[in-house]
C-alpha angles and dihedrals in degrees: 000000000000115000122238144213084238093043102051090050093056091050098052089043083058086048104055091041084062104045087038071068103051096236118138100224090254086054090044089044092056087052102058088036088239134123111276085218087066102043084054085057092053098047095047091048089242081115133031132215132227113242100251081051093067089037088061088051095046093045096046083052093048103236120141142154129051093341081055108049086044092064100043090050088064090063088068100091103352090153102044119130089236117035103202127191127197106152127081092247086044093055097048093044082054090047085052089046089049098051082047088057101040081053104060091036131130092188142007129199124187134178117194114160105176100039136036112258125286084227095055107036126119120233090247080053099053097037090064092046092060088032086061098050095047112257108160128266095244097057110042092089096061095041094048099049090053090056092053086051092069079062082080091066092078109018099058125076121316095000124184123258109262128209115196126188104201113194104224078229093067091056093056101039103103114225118198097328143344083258093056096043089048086055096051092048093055085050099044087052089050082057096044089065093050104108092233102057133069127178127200121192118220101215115226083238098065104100114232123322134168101273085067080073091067146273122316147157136228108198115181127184121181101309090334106101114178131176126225129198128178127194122176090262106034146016126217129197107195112191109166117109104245093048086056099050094057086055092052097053090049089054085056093053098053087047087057084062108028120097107250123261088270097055097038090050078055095046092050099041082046104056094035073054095059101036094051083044078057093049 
């Protein structure tokens, strides 16, 4: 059975249910009167459960209302070849999926040719992006310090590479303010000197190529490659072979067109240059 980005969700979230408890798996296994070998599989999203299934782990640990209904929700469709998400839970279940994901990552790729990446925006810079669709007041703290918190993905030990398109759009497009952006920009020059990024700019002048379609992220771990896109109302992991490969061809395209890592590093640190000289 292939494993899944849903899948593998549901499997951590009965994971953590069970060790929130306290219970070995064994222990957990005799419990439920089932073998330990496939509540491993479970856990581990080799094998998926059927959703009464999960609904026999989460009642024997007690665990009910909306937590409930959201993780046995994850059992519909685990091993579908798209995992959408539409609905508020959904979404977030997907934004856990994805710093999972980032986590256990050897290398990330993201095209993102409107806005600068989620992975390499400031906190100004995210704020006013929430500030701007409306999220409310109250809860922009909290959001946007778990945003900051993927950062960990590649700055901590032993971090996976990271390729990042940036659209030369993106650079120019003023959020929230030109001090913000000035500020993006510095940072986004720091990041640029770490060994494990590398940005690439995609010059306005380019012509089409595939990131004009949209977003989107390449995650690979070990042989497991995944895609991510993300829309203002809803998020999409594709898995299977065929759709990723699409998607890695389409990597390959925006590369033919994009400045190299040198002269993208000198784009960026130029233009951070001009706009703190108009300050």
């Amino acid at each position: 059975m292939v494993r899944t980005p849903k899948n593998q969700a549901l499997g951590k979230a009965l994971r953590q249910a069970r060790e929130e408890h306290g219970l070995t798996l064994r222990a957990f296994a005799k419990r439920l009167e089932r073998d330990p070998g496939v509540l491993s599989r479970w856990e581990t999203g080799d094998r998926t459960p059927r959703p009464e299934q999960v609904a026999q782990v989460l009642t024997s640990l007690s665990i009910n209302g909306e937590r409930y209904e959201e993780i046995v929700a994850l059992a519909y469709g685990a091993d579908d070849p798209n995992w959408v998400a539409t609905t508020l839970p959904a979404q977030r279940q997907q934004l856990e999926a994805v710093m999972d994901l980032e986590r256990r990552a050897t290398q990330i790729v993201e095209v993102s040719p409107l806005m600068i990446p989620g992975l390499l925006q400031t906190s100004d810079y995210i704020g006013a992006v929430m500030e701007g669709g409306g999220v409310p007041e109250s809860e922009i703290g909290a959001r946007t310090a778990h945003r900051i918190s993927r950062r960990e993905a590649i700055t901590g030990q032993r971090p996976p590479g990271l390729v990042a398109f940036i659209g030369e759009a993106a650079l120019h497009q003023v959020i929230g303010s030109r001090a913000v952006m000035r500020a993006q920009l510095q940072f986004l020059d720091r990041m640029a000197a770490r060994a494990n990024v590398e940005l690439r700019v995609v010059p306005l002048a380019s012509g089409w190529h595939p990131g004009l379609e949209g977003p989107f992220f390449l995650i690979r771990s070990g042989l497991d490659e995944v895609v991510h896109l993300e829309n203002r109302k809803s998020g999409l992991f594709l898995h299977e072979h065929a759709d990723v490969k699409i998607y890695r061809e389409a990597v390959g395209m925006v590369e033919s067109v994009s400045r190299n890592a040198h002269e993208s590093r000198s784009i960026i640190a130029d233009l951070a240059r001009r706009m703190e000289e108009r300050r």
